[in-house]
Backbone as JSON, one array per atom type, in Angstrom:
{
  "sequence": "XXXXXXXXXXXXXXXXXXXXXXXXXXXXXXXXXXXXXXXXXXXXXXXXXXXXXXXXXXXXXXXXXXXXXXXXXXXXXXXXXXXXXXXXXXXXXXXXXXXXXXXXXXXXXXXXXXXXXXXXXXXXXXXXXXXXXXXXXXXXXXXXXXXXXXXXXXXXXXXXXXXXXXXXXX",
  "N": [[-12.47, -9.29, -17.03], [-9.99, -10.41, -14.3], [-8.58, -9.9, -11.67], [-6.43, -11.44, -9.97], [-4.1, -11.51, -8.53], [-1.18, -10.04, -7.55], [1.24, -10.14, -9.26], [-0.54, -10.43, -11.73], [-1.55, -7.9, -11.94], [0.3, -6.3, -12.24], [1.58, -6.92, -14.8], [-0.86, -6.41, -16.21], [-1.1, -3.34, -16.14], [1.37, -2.84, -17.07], [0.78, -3.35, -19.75], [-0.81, -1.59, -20.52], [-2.84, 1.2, -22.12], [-1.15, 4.03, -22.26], [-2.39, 5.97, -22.76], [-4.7, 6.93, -22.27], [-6.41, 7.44, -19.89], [-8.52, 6.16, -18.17], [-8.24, 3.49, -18.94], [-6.86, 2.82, -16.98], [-8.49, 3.02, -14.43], [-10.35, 0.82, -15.44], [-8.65, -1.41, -14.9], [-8.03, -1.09, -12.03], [-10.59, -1.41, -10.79], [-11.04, -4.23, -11.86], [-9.45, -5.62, -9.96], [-9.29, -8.44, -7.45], [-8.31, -8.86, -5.55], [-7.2, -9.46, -1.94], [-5.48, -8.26, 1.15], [-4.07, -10.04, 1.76], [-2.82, -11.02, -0.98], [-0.52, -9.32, -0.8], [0.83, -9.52, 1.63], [3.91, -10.02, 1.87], [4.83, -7.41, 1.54], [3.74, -5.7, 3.27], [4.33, -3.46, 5.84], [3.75, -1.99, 9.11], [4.56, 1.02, 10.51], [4.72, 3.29, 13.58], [5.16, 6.13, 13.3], [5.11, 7.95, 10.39], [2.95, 7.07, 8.32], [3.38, 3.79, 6.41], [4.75, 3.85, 3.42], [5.2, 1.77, 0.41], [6.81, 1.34, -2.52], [5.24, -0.94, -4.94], [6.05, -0.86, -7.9], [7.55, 1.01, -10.2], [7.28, 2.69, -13.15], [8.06, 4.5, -16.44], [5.65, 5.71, -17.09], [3.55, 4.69, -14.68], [2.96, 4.18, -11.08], [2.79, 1.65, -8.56], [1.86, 1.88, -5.55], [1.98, 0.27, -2.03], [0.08, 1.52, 0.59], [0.47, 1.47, 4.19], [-1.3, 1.88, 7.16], [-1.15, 2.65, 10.6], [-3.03, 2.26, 13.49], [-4.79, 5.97, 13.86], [-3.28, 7.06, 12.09], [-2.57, 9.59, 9.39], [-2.48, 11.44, 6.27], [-1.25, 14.21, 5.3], [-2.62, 16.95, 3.96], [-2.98, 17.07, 0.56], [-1.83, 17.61, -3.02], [-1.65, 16.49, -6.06], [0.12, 16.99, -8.1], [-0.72, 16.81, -11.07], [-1.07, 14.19, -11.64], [-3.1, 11.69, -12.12], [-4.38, 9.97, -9.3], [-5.55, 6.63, -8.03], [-7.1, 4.91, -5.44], [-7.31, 2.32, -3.64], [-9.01, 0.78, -1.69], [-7.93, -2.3, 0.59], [-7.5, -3.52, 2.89], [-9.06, -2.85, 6.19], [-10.11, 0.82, 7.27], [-10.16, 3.22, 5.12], [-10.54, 7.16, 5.34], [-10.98, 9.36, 3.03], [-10.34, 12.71, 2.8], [-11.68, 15.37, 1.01], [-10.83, 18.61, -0.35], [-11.03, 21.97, -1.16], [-9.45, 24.98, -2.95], [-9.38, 27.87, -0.82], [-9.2, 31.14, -1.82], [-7.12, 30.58, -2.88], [-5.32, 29.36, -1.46], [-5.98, 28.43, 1.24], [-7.52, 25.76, 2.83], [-10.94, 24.41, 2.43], [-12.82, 21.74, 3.58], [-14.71, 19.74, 1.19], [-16.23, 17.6, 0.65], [-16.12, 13.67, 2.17], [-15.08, 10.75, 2.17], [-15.26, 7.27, 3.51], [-13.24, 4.91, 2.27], [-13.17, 1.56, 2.03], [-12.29, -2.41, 2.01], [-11.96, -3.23, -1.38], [-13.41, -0.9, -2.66], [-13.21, 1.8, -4.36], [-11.07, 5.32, -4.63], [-11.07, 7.7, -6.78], [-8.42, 10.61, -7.82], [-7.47, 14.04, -9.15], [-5.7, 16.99, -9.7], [-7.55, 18.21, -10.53], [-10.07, 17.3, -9.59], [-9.38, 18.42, -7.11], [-7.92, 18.59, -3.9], [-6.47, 16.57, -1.33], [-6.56, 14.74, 1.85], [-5.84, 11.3, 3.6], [-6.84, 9.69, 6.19], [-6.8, 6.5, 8.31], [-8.98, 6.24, 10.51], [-9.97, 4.96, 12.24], [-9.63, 2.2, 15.38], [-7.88, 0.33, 14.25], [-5.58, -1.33, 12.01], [-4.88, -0.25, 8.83], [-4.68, -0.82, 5.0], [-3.98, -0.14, 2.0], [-3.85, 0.22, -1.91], [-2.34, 1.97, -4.01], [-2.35, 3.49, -7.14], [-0.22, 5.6, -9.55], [-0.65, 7.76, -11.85], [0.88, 9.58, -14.03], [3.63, 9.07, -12.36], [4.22, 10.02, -9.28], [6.58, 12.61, -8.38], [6.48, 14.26, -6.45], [4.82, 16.51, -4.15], [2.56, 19.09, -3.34], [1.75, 20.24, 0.25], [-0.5, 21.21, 2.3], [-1.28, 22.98, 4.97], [-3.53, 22.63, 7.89], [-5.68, 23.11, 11.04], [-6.04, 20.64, 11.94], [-3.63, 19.14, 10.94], [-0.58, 20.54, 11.46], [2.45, 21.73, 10.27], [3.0, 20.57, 7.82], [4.63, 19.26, 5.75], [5.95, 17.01, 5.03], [5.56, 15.08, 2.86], [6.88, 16.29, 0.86], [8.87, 15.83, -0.87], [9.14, 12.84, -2.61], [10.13, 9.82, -1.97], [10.96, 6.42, -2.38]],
  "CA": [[-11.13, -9.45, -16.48], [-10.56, -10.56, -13.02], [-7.02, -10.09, -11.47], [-6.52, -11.88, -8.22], [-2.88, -11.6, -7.64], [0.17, -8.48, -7.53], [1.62, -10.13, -10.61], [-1.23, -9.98, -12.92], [-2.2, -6.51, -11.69], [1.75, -5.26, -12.62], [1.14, -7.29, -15.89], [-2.13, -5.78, -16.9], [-0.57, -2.23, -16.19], [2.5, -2.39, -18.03], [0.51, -3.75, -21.07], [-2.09, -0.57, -20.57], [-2.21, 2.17, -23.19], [-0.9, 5.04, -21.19], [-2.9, 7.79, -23.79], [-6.12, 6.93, -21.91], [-6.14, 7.67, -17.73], [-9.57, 5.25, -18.29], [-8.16, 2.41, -18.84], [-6.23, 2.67, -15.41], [-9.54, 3.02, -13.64], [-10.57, -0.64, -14.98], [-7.68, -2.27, -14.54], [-8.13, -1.44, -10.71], [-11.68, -1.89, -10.93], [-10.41, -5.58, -11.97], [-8.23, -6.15, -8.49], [-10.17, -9.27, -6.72], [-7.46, -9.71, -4.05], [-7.1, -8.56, -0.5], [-4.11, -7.62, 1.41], [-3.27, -11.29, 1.35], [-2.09, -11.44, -1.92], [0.79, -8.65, -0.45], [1.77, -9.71, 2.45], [5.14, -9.66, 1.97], [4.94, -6.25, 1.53], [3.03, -5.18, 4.32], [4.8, -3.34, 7.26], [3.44, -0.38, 9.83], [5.27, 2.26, 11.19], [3.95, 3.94, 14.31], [4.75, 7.58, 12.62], [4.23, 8.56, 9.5], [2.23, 5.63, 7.8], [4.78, 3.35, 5.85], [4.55, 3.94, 1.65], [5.66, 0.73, -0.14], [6.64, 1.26, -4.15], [6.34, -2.1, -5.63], [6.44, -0.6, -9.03], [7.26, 2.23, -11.15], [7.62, 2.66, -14.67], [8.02, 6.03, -16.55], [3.32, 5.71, -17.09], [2.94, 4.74, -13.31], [3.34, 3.75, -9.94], [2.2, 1.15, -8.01], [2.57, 1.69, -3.91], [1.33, 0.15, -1.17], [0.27, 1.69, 1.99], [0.09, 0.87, 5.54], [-1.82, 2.93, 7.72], [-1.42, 2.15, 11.86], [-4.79, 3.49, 13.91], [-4.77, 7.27, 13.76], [-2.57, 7.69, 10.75], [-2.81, 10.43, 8.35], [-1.56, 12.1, 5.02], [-1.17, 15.84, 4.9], [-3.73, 17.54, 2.43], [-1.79, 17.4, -0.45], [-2.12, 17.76, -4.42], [-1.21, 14.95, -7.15], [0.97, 17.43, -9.3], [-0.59, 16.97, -12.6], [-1.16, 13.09, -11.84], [-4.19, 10.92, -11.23], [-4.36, 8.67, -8.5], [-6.34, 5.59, -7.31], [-7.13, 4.33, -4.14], [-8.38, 0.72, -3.43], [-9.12, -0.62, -0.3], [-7.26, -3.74, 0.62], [-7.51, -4.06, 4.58], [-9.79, -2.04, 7.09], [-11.28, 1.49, 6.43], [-9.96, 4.81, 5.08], [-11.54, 8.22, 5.29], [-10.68, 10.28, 2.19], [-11.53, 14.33, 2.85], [-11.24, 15.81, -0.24], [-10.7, 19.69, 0.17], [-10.81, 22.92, -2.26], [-8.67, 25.82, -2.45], [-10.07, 29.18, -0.67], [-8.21, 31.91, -2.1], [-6.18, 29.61, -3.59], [-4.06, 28.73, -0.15], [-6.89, 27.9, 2.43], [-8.31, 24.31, 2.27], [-11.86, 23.93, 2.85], [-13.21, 20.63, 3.92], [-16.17, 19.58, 1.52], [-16.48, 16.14, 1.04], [-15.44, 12.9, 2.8], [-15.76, 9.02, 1.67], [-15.04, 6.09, 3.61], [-12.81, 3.79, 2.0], [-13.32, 0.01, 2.31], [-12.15, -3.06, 0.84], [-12.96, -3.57, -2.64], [-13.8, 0.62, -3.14], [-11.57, 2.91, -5.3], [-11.52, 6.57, -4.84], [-9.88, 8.89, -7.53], [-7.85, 11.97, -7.11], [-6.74, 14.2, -9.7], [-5.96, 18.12, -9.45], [-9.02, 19.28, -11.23], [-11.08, 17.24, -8.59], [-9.38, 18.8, -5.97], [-6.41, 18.24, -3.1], [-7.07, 15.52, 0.05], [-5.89, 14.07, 2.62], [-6.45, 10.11, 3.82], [-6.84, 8.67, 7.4], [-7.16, 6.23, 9.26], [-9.78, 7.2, 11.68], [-10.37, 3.43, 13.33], [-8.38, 2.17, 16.15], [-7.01, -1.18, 13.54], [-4.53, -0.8, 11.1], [-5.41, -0.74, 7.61], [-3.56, -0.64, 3.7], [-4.59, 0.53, 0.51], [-3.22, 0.25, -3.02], [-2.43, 3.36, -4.95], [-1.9, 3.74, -8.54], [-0.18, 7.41, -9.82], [-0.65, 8.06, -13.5], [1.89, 9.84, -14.15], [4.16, 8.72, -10.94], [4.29, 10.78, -7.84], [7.96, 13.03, -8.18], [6.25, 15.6, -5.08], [3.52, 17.16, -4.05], [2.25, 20.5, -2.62], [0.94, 20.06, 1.21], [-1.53, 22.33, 2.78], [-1.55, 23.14, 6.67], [-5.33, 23.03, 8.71], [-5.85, 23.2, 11.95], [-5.75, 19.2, 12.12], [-2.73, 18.4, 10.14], [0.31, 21.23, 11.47], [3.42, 21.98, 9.65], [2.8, 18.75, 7.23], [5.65, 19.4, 4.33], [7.65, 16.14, 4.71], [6.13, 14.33, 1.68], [7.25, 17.37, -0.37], [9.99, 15.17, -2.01], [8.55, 12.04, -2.73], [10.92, 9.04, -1.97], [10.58, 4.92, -1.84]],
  "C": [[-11.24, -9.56, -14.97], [-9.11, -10.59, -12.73], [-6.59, -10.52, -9.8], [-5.18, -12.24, -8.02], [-2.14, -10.29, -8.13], [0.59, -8.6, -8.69], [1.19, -9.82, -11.37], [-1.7, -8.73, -12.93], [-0.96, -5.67, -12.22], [1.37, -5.67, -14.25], [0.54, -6.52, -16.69], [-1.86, -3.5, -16.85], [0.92, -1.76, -16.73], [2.39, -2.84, -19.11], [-0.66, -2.34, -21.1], [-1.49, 0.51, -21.29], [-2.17, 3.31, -21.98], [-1.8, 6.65, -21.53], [-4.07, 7.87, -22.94], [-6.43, 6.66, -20.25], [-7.12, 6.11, -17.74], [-9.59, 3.95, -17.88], [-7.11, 1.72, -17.74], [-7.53, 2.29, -14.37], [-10.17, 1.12, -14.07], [-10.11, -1.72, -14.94], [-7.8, -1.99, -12.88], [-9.26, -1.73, -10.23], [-11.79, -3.78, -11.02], [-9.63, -6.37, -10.76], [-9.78, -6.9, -7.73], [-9.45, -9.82, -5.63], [-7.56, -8.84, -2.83], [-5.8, -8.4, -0.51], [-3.36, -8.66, 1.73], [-1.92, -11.59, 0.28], [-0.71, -10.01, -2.09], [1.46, -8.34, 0.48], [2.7, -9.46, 2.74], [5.56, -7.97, 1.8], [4.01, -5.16, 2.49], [3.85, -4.84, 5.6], [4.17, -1.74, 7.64], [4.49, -0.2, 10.53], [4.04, 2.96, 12.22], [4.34, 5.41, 13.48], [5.66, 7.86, 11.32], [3.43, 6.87, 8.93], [3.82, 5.23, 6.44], [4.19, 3.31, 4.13], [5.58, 3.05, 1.19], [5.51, 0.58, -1.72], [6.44, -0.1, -4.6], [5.88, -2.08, -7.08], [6.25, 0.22, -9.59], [7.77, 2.46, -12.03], [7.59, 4.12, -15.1], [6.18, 6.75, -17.12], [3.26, 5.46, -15.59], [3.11, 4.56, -12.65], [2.39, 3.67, -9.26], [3.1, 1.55, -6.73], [0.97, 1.22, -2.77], [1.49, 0.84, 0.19], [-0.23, 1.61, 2.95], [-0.32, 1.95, 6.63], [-2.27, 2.36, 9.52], [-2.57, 3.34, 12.13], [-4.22, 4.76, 14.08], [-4.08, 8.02, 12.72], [-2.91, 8.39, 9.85], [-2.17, 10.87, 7.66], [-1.83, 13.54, 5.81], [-2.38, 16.07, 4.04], [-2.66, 17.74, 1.56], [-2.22, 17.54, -2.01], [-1.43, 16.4, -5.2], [-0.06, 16.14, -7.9], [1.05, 16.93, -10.87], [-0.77, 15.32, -12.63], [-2.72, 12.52, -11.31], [-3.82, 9.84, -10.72], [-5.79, 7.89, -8.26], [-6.14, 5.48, -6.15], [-8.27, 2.92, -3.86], [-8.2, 0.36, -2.18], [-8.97, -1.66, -0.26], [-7.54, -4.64, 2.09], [-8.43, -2.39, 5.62], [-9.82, -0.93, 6.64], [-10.2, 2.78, 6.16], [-10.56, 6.01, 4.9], [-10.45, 9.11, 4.38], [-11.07, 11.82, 2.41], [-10.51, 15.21, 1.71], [-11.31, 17.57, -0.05], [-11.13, 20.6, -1.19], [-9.68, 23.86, -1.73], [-9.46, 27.42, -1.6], [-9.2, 30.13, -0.75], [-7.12, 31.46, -2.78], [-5.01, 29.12, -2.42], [-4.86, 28.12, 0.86], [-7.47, 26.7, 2.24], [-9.32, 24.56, 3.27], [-12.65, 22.23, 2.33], [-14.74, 20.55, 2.33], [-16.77, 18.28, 0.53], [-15.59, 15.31, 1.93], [-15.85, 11.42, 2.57], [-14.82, 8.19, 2.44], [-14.6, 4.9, 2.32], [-12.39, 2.22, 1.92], [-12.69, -0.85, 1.42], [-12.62, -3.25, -0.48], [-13.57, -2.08, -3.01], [-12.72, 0.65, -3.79], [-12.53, 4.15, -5.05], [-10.14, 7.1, -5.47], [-9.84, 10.07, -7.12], [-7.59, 12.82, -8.63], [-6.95, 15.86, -9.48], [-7.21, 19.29, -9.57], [-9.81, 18.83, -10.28], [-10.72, 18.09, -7.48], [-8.35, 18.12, -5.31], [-7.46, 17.32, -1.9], [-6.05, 14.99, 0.44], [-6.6, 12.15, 3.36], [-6.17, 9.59, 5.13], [-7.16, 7.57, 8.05], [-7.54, 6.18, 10.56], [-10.36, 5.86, 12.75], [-9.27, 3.63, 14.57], [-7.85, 0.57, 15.82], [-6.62, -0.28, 12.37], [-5.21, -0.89, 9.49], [-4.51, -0.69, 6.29], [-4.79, -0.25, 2.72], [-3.67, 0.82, -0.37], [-3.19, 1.46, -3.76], [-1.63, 3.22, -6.21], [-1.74, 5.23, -8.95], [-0.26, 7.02, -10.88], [-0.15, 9.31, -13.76], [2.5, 9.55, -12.92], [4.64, 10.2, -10.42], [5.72, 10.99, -7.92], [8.17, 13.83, -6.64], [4.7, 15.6, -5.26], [3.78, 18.27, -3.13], [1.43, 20.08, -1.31], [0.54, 21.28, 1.59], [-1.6, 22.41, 4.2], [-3.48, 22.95, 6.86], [-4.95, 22.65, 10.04], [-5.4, 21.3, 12.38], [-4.5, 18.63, 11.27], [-1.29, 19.32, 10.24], [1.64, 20.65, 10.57], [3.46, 19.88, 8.87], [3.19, 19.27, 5.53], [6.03, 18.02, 4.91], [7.27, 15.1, 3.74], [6.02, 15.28, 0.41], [8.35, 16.83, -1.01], [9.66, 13.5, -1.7], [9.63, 10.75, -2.74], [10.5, 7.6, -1.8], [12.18, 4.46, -1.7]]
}
């Protein structure tokens, strides 16, 4: 399978059996487009980075997002959902955290995200946060399995009072 446009990628995910997370992973595994083929849906925000739904069904949600230089998430949790992350346009740094004590996030990985990568999320791996750490803008496609209602954010030293995508809106 080879899916080189937005359509056939909504397509191929609202024909996907929803019983099996799996077969999410190679349906985005399958994405052969850049950030061409979503243009029209491409806009930055100087603060917070701009989150672009363009589709959600009661199995998933597709969003795109736009990440100007220095932009960052919060450390946050999926709430019981797995996510994707595909690189579409310039680089993202994933730092994937644990809990210490169950409230403290320690740092202990971190993956560069590029075009054409995927990095998964899901609570059992662990909570993270995603930046853009360049000084060019970049996007990246995210798929929730089960769709994103909230999430739980985490304070650190680099990321202060960072609740505001505790109610999850497009």
């Amino acid at each position: 399978m080879n899916i080189n446009n937005l359509e056939h990628l909504i397509t191929e995910l609202d024909n996907c059996d929803p019983s099996n997370v799996d077969n999410y992973l190679e349906i985005m595994k399958a994405v052969s487009f850049d950030e061409t083929a979503v243009k029209d849906h491409l806009a930055w925000n100087q603060t917070p980075y701009t989150r672009n739904s363009l589709k959600k069904t009661d199995n998933y949600e597709l969003v795109l997002l736009c990440w100007d230089a220095g932009q960052e998430s919060p450390i946050h949790n999926h709430t019981g959902s797995d996510g994707w992350v595909r690189g579409l346009l310039g680089e993202i740094v994933e730092s994937r955290y644990t809990l210490n004590d169950g409230t403290e996030p320690k740092l202990i990985a971190e993956t560069t995200v590029k075009p054409g990568m995927i990095a998964h999320i899901n609570d059992q791996l662990g909570i993270h946060k995603l930046s853009n750490k360049t000084d060019k803008k970049a996007a990246s496609l995210h798929l929730y399995v089960s769709p994103l209602a909230g999430c739980e954010t985490y304070n650190d030293d680099e990321t202060p009072n960072a609740d505001y995508i505790n109610n999850i809106t497009n």
